[in-house]
C-alpha positions in Angstrom: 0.0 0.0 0.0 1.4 3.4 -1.0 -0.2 5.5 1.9 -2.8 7.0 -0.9 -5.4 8.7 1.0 -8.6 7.0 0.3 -11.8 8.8 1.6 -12.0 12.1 2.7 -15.0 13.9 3.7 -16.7 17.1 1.9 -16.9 20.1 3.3 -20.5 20.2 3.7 -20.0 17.0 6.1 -17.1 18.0 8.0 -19.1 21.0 8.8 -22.3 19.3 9.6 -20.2 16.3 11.9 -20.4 16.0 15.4 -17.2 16.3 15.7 -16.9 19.7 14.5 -20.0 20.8 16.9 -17.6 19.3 19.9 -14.3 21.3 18.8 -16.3 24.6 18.2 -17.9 24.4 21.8 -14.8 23.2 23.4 -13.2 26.5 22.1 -16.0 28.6 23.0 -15.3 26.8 26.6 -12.1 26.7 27.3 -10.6 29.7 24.4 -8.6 26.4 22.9 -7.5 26.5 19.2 -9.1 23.9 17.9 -8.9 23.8 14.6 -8.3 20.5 13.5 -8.7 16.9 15.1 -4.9 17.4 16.0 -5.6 20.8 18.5 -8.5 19.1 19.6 -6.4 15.6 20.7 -3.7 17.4 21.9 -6.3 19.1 24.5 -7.9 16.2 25.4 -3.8 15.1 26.1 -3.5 18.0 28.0 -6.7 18.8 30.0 -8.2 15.3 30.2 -10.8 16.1 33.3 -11.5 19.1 31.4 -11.7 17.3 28.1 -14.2 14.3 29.5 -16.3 16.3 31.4 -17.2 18.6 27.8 -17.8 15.5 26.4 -19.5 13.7 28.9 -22.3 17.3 28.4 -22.1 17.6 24.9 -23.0 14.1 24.3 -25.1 13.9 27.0 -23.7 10.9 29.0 -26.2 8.8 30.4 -24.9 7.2 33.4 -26.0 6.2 37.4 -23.3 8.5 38.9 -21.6 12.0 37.8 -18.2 11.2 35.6 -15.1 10.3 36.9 -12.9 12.3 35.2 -9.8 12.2 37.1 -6.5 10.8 35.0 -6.0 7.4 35.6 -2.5 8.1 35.7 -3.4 9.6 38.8 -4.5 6.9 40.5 -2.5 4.0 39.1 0.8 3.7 41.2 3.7 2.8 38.8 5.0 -1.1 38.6 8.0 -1.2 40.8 11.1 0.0 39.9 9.6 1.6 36.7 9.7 5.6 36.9 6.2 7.0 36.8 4.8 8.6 34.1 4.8 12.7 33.1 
C-alpha cells in the first residue's frame, strides 16, 4: 500500500459532523485552538478532566453517577522500579 489517501469527507460534512460541533464548543469553553482533530487531541492530552467532562455534556452521558474524570494516571501507582509517568 502506498499510503494513498482513500476517503476524505466534503466540506459540507465535516461542517455538519459532530465532531466539529464538539471542537467549536470546546473553544468557546475553554478559548482552545481547535482547529483540526490534531488541536483538539492534543487538548484532550492536555486537560483530560477538562476534556471528559465537555464531552460527557455535549454528548449527553447517560450514566448512574456523575463522571469520573480524574487521570488514571493519577490513580494508578507505577509497577515497581519503573519511573512513573509525566
Amino acid at each position: 500500500m502506498s499510503g494513498d489517501l482513500l476517503w476524505h469527507p466534503s466540506a459540507e460534512a465535516v461542517e455538519k459532523s459532530q465532531l466539529t460541533a464538539f471542537a467549536r464548543r470546546v473553544a468557546g469553553a475553554h478559548g482552545v485552538a481547535a482547529e483540526d482533530y490534531a488541536d483538539l487531541h492534543r487538548w484532550s492530552v492536555e486537560e483530560p478532566e477538562a476534556f471528559w467532562r465537555e464531552l460527557w455534556d455535549h454528548f449527553d452521558v447517560q450514566a448512574d453517577g456523575a463522571a469520573d474524570t480524574s487521570s488514571p494516571r493519577a490513580r494508578c501507582p507505577a509497577p515497581s522500579g519503573s519511573p512513573a509517568p509525566p
